[in-house]
N, C-alpha and C positions, 0 to 999 in steps of 0.2 A: 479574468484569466483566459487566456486564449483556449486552454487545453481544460479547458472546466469546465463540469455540465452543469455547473450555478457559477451564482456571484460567489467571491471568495464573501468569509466572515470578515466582519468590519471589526471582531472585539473578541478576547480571547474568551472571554464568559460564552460566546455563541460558538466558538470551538470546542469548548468541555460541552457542552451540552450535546453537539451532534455528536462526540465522542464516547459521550455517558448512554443514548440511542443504544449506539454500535456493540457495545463490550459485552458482550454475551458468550454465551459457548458457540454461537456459530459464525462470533465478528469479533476482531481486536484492532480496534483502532487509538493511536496514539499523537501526540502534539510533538512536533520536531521545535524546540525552541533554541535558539543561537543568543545569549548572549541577554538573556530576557527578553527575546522577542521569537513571539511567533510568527516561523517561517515556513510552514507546512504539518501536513499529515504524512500521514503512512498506515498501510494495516491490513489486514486478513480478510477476506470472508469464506466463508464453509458454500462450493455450489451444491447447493444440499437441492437445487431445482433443477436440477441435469434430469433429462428426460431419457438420453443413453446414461447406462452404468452397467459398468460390467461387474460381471458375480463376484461378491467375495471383496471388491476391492472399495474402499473409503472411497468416500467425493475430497476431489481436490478442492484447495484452497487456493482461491484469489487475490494475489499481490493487488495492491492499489496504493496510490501516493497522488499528491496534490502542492506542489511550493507555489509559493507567492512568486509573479513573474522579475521581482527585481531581487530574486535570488537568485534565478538562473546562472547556469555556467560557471557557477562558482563551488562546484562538485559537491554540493551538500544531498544533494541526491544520491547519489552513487556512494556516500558516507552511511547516509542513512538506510538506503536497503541494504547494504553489506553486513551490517550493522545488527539490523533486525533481523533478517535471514539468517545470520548467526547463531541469533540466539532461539530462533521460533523451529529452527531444522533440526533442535535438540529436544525436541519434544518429539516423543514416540507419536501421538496420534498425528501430528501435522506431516512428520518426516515418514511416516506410513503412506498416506495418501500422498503425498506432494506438493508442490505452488507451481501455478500457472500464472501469469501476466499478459494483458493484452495492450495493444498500445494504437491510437488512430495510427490511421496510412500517412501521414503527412508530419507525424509529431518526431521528427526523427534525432532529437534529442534527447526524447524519453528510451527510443528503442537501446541507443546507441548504452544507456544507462544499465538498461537489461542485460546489455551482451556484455558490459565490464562484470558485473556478476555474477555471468555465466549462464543465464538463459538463452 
């Protein structure tokens, strides 16, 4: 994948397992599947390694997502974070502290995804 900082998983057993890694209380990561087939992630993390923090207030948490590139543009992104942000902003300790997302300078697909969401 273009926008990946690995190879995608070739097998959905290698997707649960970096998923099983992640799901802890400072990470929630999930499988987006369409139709029984895995077509992405999505998921949380706590930056509990922020060097600035200001008094009193929770460390945000980090949007992150990953599709397969022949899913593209077929708004399953934009389905999926609206989706998930639904339901994770209904939690007092995440909707306390926040969600942030970052996105490369050049991926402007992903950006355009964050700003239908409202980031």
């Amino acid at each position: 994948m273009k926008w990946s900082v690995s190879n995608p998983d070739s097998t959905e057993a290698q997707t649960a397992a970096w998923l099983t890694r992640f799901n802890n209380e400072t990470c929630f990561g999930y499988a987006v599947i369409r139709t029984d087939k895995l077509i992405g992630t999505i998921g949380l993390r706590r930056e509990a390694e922020k060097e600035e923090k200001t008094a009193g207030k929770e460390e945000e948490w980090e949007l992150g997502y990953l599709f397969r590139s022949d899913e593209w543009g077929q708004g399953y992104a934009t389905e999926a974070v609206q989706a998930f942000l639904a339901y994770f902003l209904t939690q007092p300790v995440i909707y306390r502290a926040g969600v942030i997302a970052q996105v490369d300078r050049g991926n402007v697909a992903s950006l355009r995804v964050l700003e239908r969401v409202g980031f």
